[in-house]
The first five atom37 places (N, CA, C, CB, O) and aatype in JSON, in Angstrom:
{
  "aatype": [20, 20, 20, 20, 20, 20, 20, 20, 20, 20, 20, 20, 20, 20, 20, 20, 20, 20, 20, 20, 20, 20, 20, 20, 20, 20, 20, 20, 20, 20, 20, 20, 20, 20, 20, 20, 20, 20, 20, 20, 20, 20, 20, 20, 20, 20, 20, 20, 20, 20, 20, 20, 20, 20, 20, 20, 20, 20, 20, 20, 20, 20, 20, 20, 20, 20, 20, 20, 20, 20, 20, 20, 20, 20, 20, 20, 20, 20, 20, 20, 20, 20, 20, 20, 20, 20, 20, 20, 20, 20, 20, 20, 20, 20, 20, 20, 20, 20, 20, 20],
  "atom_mask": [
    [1, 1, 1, 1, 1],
    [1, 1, 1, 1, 1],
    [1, 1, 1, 1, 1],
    [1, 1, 1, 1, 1],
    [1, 1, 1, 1, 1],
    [1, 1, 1, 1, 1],
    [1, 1, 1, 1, 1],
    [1, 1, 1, 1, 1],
    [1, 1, 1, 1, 1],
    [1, 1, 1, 1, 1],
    [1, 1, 1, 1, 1],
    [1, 1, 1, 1, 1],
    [1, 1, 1, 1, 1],
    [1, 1, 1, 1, 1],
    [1, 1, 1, 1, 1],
    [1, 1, 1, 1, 1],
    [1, 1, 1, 1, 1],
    [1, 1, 1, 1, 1],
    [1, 1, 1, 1, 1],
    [1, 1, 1, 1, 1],
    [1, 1, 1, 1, 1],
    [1, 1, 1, 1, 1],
    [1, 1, 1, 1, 1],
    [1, 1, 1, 1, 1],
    [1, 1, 1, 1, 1],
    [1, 1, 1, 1, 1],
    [1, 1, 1, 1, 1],
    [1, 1, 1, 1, 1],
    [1, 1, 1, 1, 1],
    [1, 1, 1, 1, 1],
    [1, 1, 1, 1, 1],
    [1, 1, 1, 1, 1],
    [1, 1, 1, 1, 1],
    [1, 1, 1, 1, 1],
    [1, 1, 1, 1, 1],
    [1, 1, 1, 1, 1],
    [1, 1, 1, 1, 1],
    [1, 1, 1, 1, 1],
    [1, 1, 1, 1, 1],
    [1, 1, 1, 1, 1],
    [1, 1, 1, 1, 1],
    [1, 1, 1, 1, 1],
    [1, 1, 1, 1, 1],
    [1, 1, 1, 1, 1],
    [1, 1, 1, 1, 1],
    [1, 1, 1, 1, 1],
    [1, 1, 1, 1, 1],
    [1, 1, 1, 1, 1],
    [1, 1, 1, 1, 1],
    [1, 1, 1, 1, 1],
    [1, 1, 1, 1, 1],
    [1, 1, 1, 1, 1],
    [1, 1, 1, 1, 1],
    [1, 1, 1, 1, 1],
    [1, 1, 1, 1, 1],
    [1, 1, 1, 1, 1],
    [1, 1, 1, 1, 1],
    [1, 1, 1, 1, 1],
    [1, 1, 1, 1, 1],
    [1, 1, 1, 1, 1],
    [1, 1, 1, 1, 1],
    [1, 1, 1, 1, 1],
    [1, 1, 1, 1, 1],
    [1, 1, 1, 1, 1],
    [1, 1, 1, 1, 1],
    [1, 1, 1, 1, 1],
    [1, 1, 1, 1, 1],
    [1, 1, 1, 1, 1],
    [1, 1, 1, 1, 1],
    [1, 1, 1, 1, 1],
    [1, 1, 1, 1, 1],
    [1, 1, 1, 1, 1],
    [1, 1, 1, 1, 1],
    [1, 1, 1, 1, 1],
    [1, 1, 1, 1, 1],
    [1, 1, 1, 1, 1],
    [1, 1, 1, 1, 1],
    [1, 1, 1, 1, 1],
    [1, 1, 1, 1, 1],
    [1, 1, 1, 1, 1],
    [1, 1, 1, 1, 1],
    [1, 1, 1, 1, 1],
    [1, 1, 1, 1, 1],
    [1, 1, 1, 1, 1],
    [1, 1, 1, 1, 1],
    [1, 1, 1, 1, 1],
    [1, 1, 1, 1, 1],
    [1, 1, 1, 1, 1],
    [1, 1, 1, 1, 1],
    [1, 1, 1, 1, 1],
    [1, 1, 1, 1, 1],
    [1, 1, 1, 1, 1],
    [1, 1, 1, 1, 1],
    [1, 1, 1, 1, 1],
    [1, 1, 1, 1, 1],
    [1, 1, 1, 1, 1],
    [1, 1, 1, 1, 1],
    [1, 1, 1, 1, 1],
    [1, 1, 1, 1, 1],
    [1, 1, 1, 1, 1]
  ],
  "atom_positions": [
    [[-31.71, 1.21, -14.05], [-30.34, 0.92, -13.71], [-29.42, 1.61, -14.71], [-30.08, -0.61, -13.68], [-29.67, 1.61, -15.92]],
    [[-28.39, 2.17, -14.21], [-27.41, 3.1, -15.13], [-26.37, 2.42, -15.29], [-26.96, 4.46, -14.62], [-25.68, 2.02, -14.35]],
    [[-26.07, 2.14, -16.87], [-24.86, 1.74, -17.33], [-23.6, 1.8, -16.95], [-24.79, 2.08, -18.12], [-23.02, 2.84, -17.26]],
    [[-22.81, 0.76, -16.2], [-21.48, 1.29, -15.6], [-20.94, 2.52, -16.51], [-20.3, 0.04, -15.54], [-20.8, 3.65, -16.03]],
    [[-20.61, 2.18, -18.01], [-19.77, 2.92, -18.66], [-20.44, 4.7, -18.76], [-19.56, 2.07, -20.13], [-19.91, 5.71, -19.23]],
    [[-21.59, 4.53, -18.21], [-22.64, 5.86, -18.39], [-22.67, 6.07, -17.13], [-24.22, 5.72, -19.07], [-23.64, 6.81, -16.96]],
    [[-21.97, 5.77, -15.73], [-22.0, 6.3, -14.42], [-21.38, 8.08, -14.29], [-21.03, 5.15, -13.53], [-21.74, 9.12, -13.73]],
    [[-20.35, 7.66, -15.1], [-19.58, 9.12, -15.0], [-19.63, 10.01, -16.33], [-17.94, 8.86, -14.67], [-19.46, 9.66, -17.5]],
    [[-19.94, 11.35, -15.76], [-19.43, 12.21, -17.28], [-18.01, 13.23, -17.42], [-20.74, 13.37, -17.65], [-17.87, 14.15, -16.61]],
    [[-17.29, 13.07, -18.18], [-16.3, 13.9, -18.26], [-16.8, 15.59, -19.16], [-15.11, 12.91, -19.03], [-17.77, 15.83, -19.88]],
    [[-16.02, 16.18, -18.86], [-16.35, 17.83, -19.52], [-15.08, 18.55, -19.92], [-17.13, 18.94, -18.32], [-14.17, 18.64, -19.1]],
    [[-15.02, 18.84, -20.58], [-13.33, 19.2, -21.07], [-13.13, 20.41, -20.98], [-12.84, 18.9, -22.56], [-13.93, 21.12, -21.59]],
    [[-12.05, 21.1, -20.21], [-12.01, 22.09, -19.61], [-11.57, 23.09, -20.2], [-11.54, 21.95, -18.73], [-12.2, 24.05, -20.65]],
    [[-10.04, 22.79, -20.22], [-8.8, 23.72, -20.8], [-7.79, 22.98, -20.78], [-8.4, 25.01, -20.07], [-7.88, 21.9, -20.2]],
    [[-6.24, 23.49, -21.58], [-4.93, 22.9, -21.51], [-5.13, 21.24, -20.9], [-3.92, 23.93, -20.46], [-4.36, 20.88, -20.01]],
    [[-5.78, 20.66, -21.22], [-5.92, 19.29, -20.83], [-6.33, 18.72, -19.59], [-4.91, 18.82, -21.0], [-6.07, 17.63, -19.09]],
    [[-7.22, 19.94, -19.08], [-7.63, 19.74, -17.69], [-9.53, 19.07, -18.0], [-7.42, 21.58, -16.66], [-10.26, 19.63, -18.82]],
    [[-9.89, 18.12, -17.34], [-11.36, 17.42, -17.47], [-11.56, 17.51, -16.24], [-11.59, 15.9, -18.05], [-10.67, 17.4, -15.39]],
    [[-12.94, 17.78, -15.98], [-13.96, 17.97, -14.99], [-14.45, 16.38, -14.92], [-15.2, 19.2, -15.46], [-15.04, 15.97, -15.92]],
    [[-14.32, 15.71, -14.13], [-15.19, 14.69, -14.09], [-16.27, 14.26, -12.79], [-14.35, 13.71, -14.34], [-15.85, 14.07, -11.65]],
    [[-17.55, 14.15, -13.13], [-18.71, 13.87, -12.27], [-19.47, 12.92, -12.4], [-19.45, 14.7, -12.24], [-19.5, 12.19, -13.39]],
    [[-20.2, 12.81, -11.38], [-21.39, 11.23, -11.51], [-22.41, 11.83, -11.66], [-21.69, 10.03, -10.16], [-23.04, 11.88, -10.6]],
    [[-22.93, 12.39, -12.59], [-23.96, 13.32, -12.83], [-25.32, 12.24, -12.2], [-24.0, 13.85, -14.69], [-26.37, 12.87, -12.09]],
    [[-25.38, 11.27, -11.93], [-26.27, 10.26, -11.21], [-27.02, 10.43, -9.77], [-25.46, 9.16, -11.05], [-28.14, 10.24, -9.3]],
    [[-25.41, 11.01, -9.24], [-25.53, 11.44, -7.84], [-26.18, 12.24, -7.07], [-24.78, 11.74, -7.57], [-25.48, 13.25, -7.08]],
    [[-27.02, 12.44, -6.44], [-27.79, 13.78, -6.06], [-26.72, 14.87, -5.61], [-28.91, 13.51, -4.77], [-25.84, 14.6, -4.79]],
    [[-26.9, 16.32, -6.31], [-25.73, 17.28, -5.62], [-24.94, 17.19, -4.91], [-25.94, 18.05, -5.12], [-23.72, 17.3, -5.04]],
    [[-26.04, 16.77, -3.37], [-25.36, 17.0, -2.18], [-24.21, 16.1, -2.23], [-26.21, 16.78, -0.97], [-23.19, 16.68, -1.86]],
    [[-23.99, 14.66, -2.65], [-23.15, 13.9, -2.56], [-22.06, 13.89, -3.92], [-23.87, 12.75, -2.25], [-20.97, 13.34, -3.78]],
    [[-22.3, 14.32, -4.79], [-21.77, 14.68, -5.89], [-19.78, 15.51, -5.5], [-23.15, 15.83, -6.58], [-19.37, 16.38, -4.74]],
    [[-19.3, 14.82, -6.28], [-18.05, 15.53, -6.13], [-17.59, 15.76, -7.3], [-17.08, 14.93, -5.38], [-17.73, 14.8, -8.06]],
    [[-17.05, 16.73, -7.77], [-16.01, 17.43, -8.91], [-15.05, 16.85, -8.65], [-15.65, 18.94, -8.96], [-14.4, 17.28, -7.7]],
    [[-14.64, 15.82, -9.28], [-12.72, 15.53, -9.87], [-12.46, 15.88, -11.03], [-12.1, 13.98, -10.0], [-13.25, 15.58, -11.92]],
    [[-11.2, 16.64, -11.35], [-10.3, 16.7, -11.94], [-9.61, 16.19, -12.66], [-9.96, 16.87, -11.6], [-9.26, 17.31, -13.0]],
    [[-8.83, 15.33, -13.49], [-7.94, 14.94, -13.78], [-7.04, 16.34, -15.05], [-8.45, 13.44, -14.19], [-7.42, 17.23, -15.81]],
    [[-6.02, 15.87, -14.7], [-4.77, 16.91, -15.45], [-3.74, 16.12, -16.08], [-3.88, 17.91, -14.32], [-2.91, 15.46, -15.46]],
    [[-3.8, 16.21, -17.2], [-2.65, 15.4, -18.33], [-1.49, 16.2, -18.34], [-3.15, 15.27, -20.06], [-1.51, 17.4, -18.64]],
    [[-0.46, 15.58, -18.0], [0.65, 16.22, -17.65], [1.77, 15.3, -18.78], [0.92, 16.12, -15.82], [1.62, 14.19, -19.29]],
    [[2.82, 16.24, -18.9], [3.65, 15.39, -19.86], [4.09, 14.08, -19.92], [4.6, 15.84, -19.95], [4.02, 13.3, -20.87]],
    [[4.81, 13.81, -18.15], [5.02, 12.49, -18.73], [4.01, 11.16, -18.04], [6.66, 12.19, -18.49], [3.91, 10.0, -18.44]],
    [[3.14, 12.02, -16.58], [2.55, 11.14, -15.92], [0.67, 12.3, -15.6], [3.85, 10.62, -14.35], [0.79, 13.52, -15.62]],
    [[-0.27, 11.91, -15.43], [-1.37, 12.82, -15.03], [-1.53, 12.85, -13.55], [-2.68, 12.41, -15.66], [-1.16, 11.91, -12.84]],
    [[-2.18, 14.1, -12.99], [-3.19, 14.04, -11.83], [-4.74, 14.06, -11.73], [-2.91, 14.98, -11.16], [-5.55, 14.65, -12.44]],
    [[-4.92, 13.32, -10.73], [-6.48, 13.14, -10.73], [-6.46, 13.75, -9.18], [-7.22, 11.29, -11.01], [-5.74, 13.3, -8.28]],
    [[-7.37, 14.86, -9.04], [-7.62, 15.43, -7.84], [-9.12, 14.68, -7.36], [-7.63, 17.13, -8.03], [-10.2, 14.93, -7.89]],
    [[-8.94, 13.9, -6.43], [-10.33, 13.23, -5.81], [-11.06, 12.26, -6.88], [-11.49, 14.5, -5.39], [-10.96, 12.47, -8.09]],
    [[-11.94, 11.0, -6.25], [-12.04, 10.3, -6.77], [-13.61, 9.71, -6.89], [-11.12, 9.77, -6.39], [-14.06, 8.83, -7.63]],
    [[-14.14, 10.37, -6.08], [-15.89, 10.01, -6.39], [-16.24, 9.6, -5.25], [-16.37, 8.8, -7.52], [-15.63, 9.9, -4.23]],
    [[-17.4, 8.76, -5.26], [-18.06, 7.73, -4.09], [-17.92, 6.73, -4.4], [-19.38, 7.7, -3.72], [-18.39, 5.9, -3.62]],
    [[-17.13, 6.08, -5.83], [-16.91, 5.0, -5.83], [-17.43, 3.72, -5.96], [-16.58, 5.07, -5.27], [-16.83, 2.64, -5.98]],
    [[-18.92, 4.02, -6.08], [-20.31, 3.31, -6.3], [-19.93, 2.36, -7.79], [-21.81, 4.68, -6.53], [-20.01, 1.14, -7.83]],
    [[-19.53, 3.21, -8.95], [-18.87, 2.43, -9.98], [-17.34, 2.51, -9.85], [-19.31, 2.93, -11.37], [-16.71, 3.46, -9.38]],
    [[-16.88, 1.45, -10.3], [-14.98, 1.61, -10.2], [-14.79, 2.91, -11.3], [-13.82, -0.23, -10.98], [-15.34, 2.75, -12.39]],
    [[-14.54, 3.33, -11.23], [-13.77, 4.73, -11.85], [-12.82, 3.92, -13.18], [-12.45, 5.71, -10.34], [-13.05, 4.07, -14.38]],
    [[-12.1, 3.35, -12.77], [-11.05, 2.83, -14.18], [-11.63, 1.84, -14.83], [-9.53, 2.2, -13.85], [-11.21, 1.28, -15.85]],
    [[-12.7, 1.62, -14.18], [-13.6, 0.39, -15.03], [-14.4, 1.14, -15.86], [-14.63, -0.68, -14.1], [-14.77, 0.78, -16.98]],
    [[-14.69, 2.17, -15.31], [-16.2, 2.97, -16.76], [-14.97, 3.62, -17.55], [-17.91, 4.81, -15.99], [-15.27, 3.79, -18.73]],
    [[-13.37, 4.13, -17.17], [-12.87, 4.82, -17.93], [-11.39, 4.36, -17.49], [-13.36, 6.24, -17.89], [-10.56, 4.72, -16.66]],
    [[-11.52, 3.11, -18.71], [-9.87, 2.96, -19.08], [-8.97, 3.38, -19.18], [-9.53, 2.75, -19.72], [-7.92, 2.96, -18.71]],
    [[-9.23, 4.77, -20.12], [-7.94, 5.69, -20.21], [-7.51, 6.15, -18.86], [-8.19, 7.01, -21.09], [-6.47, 6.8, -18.98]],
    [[-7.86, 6.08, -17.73], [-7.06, 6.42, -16.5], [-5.89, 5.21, -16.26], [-8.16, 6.52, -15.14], [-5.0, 5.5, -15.46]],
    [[-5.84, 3.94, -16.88], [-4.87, 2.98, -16.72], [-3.66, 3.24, -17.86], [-5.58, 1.54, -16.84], [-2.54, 2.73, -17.75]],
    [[-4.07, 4.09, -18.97], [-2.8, 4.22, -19.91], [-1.9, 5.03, -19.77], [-3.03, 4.44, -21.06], [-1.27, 5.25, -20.81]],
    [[-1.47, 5.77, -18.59], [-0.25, 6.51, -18.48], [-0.2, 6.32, -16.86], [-0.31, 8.19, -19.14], [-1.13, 5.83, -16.22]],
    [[1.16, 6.84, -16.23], [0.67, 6.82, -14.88], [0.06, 7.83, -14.32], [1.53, 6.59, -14.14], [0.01, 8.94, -14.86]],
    [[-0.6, 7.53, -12.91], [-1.68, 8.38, -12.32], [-1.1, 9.03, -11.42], [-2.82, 7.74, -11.77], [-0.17, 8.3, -11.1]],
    [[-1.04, 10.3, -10.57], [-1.27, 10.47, -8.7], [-2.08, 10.62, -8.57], [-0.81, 11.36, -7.77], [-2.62, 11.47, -9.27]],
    [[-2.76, 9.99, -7.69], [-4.27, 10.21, -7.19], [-4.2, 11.32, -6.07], [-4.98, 8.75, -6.53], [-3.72, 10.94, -5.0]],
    [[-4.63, 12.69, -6.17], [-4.59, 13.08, -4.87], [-5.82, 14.09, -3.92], [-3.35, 13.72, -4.95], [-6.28, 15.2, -4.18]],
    [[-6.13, 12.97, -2.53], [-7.5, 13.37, -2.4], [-7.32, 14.78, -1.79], [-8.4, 12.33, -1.48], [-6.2, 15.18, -1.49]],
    [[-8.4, 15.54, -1.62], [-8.5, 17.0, -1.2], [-8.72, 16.62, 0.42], [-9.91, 17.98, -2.05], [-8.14, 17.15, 1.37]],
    [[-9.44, 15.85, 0.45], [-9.87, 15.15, 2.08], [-10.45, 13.67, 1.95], [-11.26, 16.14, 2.94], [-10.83, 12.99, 1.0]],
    [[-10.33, 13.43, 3.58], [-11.32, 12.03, 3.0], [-12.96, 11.72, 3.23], [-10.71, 10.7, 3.7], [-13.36, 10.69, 3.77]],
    [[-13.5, 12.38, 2.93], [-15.02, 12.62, 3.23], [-14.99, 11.27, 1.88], [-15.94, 14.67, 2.93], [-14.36, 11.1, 0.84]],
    [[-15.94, 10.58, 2.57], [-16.52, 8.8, 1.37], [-16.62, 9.42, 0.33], [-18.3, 7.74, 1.57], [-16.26, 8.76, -0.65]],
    [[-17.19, 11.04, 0.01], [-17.85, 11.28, -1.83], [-15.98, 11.78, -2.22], [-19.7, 13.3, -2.21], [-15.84, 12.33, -3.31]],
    [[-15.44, 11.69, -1.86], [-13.7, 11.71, -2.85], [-13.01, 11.16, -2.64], [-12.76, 12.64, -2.95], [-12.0, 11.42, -3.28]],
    [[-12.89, 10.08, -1.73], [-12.34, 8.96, -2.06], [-12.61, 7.64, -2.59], [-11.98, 8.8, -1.37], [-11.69, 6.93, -3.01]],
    [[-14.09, 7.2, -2.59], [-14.41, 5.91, -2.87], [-13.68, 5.13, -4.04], [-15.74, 5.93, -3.09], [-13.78, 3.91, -4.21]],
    [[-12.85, 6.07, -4.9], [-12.09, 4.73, -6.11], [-10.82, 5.35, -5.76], [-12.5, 4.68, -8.26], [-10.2, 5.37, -6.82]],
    [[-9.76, 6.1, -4.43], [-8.96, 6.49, -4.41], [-8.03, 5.09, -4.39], [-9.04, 7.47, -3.55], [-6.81, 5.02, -4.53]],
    [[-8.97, 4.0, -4.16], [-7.99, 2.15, -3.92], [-7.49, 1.8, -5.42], [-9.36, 0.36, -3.32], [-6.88, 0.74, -5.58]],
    [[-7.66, 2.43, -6.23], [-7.64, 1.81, -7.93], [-6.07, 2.42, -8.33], [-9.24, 2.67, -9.26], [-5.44, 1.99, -9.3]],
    [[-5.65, 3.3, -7.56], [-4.42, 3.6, -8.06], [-3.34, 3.71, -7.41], [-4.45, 4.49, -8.59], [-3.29, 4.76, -6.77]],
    [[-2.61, 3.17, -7.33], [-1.03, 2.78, -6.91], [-0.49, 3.89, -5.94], [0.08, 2.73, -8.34], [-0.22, 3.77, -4.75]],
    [[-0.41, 5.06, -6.76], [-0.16, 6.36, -6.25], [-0.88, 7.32, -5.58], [0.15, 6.89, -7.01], [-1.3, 8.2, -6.33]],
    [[-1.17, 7.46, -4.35], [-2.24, 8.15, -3.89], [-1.43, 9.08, -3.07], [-3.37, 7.31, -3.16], [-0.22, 8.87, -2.99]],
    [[-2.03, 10.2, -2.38], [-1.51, 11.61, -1.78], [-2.72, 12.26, -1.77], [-0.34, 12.49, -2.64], [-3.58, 12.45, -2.63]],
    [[-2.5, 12.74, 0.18], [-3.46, 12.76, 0.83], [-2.61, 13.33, 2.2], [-4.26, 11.38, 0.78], [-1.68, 12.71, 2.71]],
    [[-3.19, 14.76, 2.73], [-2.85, 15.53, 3.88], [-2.02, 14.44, 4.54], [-4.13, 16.12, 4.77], [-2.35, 13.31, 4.15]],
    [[-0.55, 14.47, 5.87], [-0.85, 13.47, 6.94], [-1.84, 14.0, 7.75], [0.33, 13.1, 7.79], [-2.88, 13.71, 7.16]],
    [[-1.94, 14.22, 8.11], [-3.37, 14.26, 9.18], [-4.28, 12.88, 8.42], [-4.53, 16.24, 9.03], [-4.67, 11.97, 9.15]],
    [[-4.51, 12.86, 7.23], [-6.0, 12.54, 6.97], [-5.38, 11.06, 6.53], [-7.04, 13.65, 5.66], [-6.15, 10.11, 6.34]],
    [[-4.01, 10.94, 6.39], [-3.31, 9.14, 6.26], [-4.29, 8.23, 6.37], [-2.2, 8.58, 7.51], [-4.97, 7.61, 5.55]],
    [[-4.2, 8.28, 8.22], [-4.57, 7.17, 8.71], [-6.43, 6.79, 7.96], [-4.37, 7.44, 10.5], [-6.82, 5.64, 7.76]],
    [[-7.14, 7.85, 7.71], [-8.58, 7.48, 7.01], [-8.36, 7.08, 6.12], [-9.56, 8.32, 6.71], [-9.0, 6.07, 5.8]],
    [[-7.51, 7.51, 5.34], [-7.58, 6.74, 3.94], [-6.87, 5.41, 3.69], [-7.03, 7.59, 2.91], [-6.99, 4.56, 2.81]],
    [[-6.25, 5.52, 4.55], [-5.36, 3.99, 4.33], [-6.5, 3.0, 5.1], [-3.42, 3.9, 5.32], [-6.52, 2.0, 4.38]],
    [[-7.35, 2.81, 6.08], [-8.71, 2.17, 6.27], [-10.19, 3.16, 6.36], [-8.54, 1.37, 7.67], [-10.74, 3.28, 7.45]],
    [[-10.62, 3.65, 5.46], [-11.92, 4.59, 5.45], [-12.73, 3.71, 6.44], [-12.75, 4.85, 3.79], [-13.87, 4.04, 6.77]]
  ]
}
């Protein structure tokens, strides 16, 4: 069994950009998010499968504000897109994400 706080790994990119993955996940289901520290608020591009809460293994996503914004709604990038207030997402793809 894998440690919530050990579900996800971050990788540090550039100019304050992190790669974040569930290195747990088998490839195929595996998704690359993003997050981007921005001056006064960050973006997080896509959000996982959601299997662990995302702001639960990593707090620091609750200390500034977030936009969450998914690329699509396929289950492996949105599953913790519910954890943040601010979400943005195609219209076309609304209606999935507002009930997946």
């Amino acid at each position: 069994r894998i440690p919530h706080a050990d579900w996800y790994e971050t990788l540090p990119m550039a100019h304050g950009i992190t790669l974040v993955h569930e290195p747990w996940m088998s490839p195929f289901y595996r998704c690359n998010m993003f997050h981007v520290r921005g001056s006064d608020r960050d973006l997080l591009f896509d959000t996982g499968l959601g299997a662990v809460s995302l702001c639960g293994a990593m707090p620091w996503l609750r200390e500034r504000p977030v936009v969450c914004v998914s690329s699509h709604t396929h289950f492996d990038h949105i599953g913790s897109t519910h954890e943040f207030p601010e979400r943005l997402v195609h219209p076309a793809e609304a209606h999935i994400l507002s009930e997946p």
